[in-house]
N, C-alpha and C positions, 0 to 999 in steps of 0.2 A: 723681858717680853720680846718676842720674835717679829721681825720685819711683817711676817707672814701676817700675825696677829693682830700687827695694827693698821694694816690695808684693809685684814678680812671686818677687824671692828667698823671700820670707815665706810665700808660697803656698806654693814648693815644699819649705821646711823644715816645715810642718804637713803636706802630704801623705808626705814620708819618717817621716810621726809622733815628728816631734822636738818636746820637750815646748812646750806654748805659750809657758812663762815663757821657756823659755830663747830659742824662735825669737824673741822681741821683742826678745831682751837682744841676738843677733847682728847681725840688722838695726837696732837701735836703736845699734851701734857702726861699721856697717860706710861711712855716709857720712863720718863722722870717718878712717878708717882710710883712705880711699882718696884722701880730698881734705884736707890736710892744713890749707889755707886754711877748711873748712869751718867751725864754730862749734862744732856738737857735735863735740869730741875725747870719748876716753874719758873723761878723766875728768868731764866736764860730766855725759857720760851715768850715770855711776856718782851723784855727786851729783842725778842727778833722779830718780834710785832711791830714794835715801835720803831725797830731799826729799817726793818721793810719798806714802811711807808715815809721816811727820810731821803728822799731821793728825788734831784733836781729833773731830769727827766721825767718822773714819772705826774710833775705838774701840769704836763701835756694831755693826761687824759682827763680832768676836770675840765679844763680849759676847751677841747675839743667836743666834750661832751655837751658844754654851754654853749658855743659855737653852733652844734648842729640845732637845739633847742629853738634860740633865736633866728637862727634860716629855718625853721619850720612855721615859727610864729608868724613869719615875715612872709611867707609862700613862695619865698624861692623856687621852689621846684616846681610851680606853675609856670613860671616865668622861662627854666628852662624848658620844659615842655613844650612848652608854645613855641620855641627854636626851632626843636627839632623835627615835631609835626610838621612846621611848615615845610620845612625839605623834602621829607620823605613820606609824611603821613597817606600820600595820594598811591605809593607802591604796593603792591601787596606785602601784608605782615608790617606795615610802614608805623603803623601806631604801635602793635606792639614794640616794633622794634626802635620807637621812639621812647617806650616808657624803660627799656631796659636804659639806653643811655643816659635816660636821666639817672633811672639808679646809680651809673658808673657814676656822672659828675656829681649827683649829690652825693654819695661815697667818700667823693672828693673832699668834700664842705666837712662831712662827720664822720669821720673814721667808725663810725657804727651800724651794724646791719639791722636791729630793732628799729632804729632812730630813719635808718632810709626808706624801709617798708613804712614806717607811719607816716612820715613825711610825702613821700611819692605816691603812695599806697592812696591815704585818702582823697587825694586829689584828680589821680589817672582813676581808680578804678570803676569811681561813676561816669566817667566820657568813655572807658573804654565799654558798658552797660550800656550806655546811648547810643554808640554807635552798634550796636549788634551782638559784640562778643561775647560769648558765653561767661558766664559768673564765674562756675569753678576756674576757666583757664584764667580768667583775669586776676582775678584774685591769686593763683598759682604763680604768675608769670612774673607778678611784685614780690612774691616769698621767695623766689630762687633769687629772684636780681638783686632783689636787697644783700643779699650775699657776698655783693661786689663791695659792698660797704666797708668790709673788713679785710676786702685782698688790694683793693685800687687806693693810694698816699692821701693822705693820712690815716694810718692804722691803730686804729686802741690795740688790737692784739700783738701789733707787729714793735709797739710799745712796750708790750707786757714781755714776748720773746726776748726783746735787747736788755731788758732789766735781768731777766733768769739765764739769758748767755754771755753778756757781757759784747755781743755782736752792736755795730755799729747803727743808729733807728735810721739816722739819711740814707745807711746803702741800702738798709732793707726796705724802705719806703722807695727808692731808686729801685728795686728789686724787683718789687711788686706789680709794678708799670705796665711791661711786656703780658705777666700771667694774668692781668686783669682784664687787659685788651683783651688775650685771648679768649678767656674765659667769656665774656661779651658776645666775641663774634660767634661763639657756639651755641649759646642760648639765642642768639636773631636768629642761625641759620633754623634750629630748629622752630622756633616762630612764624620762619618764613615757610617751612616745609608743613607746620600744622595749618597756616591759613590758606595754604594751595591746594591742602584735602578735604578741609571742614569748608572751604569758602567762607568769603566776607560778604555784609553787607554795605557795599558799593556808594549807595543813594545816600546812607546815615552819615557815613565818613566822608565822602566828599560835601555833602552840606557842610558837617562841620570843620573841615578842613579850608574851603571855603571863603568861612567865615573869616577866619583867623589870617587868606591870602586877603581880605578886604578891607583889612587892616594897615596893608603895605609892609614892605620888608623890613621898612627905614623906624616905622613904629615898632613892628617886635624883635626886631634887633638891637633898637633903644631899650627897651624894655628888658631884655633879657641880657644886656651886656654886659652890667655890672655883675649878676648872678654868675653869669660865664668868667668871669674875673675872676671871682672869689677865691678857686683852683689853683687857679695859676698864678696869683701874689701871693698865696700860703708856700704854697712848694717851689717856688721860682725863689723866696727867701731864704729855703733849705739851700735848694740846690746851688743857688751863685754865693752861698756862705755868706748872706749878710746874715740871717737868724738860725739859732737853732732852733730844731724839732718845737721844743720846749716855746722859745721868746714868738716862734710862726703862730704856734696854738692860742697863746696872748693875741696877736696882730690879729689873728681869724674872727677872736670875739669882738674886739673891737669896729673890725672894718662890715663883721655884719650886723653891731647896732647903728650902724652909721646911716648906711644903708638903706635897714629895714626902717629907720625913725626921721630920717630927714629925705631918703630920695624917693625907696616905692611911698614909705611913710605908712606902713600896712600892721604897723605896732607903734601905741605912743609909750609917752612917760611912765605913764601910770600900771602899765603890762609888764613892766623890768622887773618889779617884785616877785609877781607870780612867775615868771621866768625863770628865774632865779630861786626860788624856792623848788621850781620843776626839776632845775639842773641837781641840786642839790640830791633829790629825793631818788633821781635815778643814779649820783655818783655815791653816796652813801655806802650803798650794799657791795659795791665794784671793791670802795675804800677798806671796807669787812674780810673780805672776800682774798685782798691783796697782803691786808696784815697777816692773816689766818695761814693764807698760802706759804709766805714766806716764813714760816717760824714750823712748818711740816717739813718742807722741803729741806729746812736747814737739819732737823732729826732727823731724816729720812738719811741724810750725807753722814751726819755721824753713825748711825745704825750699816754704813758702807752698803745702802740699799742700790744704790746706783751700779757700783763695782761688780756684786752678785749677779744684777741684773743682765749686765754688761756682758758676765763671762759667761751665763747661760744662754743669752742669743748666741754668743759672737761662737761658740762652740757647739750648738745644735742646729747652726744656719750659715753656713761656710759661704755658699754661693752669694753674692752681692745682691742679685737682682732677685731672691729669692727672699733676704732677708729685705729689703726695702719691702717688696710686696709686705710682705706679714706685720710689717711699724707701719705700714699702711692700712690695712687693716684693721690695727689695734687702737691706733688715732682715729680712725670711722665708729669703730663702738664707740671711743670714749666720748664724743663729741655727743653722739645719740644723748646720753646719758650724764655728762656733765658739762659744766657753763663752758666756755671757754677761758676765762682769767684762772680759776682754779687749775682747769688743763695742761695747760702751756708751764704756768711756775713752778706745777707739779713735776713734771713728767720729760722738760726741758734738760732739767740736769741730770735725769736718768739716761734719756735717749740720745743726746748728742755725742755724749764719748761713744755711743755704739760707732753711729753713722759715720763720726770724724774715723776711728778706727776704720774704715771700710773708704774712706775716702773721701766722705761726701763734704762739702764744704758748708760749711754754719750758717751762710746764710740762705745757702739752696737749699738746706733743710727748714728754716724759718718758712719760708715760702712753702713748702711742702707740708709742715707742719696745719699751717693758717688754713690754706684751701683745704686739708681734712676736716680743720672745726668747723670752715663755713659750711661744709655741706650739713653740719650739726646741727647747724641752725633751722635746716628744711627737714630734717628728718625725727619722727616719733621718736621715744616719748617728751625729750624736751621742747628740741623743734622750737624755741623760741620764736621765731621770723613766722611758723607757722597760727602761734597764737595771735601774736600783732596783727595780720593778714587776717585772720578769721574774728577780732573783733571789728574790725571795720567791716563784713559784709555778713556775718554771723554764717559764713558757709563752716558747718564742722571741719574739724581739724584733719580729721582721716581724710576727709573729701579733698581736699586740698593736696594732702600728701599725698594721694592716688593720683590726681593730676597733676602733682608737679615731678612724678617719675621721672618720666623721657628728661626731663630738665636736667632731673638727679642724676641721669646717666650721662647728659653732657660734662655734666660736673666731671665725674667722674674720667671719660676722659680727655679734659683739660689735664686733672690729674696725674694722668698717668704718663701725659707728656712731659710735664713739669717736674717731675721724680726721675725721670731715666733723659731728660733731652737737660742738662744743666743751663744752657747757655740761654733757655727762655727766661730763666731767673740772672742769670750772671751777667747777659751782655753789655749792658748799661752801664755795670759798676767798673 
């Protein structure tokens, strides 16, 4: 069976909406099954399942995924909120650009971009409705930011990249840093450029901005102190090498039931179950997802699909900036159209001998890699970030994506800086 045949198979069992774990697991057995001489039998396949999801790293994204769970139950993200409104809520574009930053930091908490949009989503996007702002954009402005969930430390996907290259998770979470900031300041400027044209209303937002200065500083800075922590003792453990990736994601759940049960106290005892049943149900499919992936990927290297692939760019695309555009390009569909975990495991060990070939260094490709799926996450038909976002205000999904264009073209060129300018990715490390 041909390389060709079992990508074209794999296409057609995600377009009959057969679930992704299992189309990998079908195609991932069906070279074995047909050529008996082949290498992957099933059972190889079954064992690189198993052996997939054997991996001390990869305990970090359970762990982080519980993490953000528990700062959602906890309402963390109100709490930073309420920070950053106070600063700057009273500017113009000041509340948008206060909910984007919360995305950044809760980002920070859950290395997840569904988990930031629900979390942030449903708490900003009825005050940002009270004070004036129109639905669509509101609603819009959490689907893109949530985005930042999976570019700004700690990253599930920048996890999933270090498992399928072997690249280092501290430097690319070190990596991430700069392209996230940026990415940030280009969705406020555009916030700020959209509420300079649509106009604000004034009267709403300062009432309730207001509110929250009548509270004093020394109050919501109490209040939001520890939240504003939570960042900075997970990745300050990476970064001065007291924990790894791995043992920070441990410390993150712990320090936010602590927290959420003994200081805001905004979850008791008896909430841990359902918690924890929630964490499960969302790591589950990720768990599917990662076995399936890694037992394709591994036939995909024995089928020498990578090498083909490799010598057919690297030979109808000579010019460097030429060839980056078009892996850029082809990462922007795939994102449209598949999750990100499946993405990355897939497609990680085809694409990187290109790029390395051409020069590009592994982890500046991780980074470039990541912000291609995040923009996946905003964009039809999966668009995940945009389904999250449209079940909190029931705005349809297209509407959404229409208004979070201008977004999608920041996105994109952060992008394009981040692929051709290395040092926004590299400087750090």
């Amino acid at each position: 069976m041909s390389a060709f045949t079992v990508l074209f198979l794999f296409i057609i069992c995600l377009i009959i909406a057969i679930p992704v774990s299992i189309s990998l697991g079908i195609v991932a057995v069906l070279p074995g099954a047909f050529d008996p001489s082949f290498t992957a039998s099933a059972s190889y396949v079954i064992r690189s399942m198993v052996g997939g999801i054997d991996s001390f790293p990869l305990l970090a994204v359970p762990m982080f995924v519980l993490s953000g769970i528990i700062m959602a139950h906890g309402q963390i993200s109100k709490k930073l909120f309420d920070v950053f409104s106070y600063f700057i809520g009273k500017k113009t574009a000041g509340v948008p650009c206060a909910v984007i930053i919360t995305c950044l930091f809760y980002g920070a908490i859950s290395g997840s971009a569904p988990a930031t949009v629900a979390a942030v989503g449903s708490m900003t996007i009825p005050l940002l409705l009270e004070m004036g702002y129109d639905k669509k954009f509101s609603t819009a402005i959490v689907a893109v930011a949530g985005g930042l969930g999976v570019i700004i430390p700690p990253s599930i996907p920048f996890i999933m990249y270090a498992m399928a290259s072997g690249e280092s998770v501290g430097n690319l979470f070190i990596a991430g840093i700069i392209p996230g900031l940026l990415i940030s300041f280009l969705l406020m400027l555009y916030a700020y450029i959209h509420c300079k044209i649509v106009g604000e209303n004034k009267e709403k937002i300062n009432r309730e901005i207001e509110a929250l200065h009548a509270k004093g500083l020394g109050k919501i800075f109490k209040d939001s102190f520890f939240a504003i922590l939570s960042p900075v003792i997970v990745l300050g453990c990476i970064y001065l090498g007291i924990a790894s990736p791995t043992e920070a994601a441990v410390i993150s759940v712990f320090y936010a039931l602590i927290i959420s049960l003994f200081i805001y106290k905004t979850i008791r005892i008896s909430d841990i179950w359902n918690i924890f049943v929630e964490a499960m149900k969302t790591y589950a499919p990720i768990l599917f997802i990662l076995a399936a992936s890694t037992a394709f990927s591994r036939v995909l290297t024995l089928m020498q699909v990578p090498q083909i692939v490799s010598a057919y760019i690297l030979n109808n695309f000579t010019n460097k900036i030429i060839l980056l555009l078009v892996i850029n390009l082809f990462l922007l569909v795939v994102g449209m159209v598949m999750d990100t975990t499946p993405a990355i495991l897939i497609l990680s060990p085809i694409l990187l001998p290109i790029v390395k070939a051409v020069g590009m260094d592994g982890i500046h490709f991780g980074i470039m890699m990541v912000v291609n799926l995040a923009i996946g996450f905003v964009t039809p038909p999966i668009g995940v970030n945009l389904f999250v976002a449209s079940s909190l205000t029931d705005v349809p999904v297209m509407d959404i994506a229409k208004k979070a264009m201008p977004m999608i073209i920041m996105f994109l060129v952060a992008l394009l800086l981040i692929t051709f300018i290395p040092a926004i990715s590299l400087v750090l490390i």
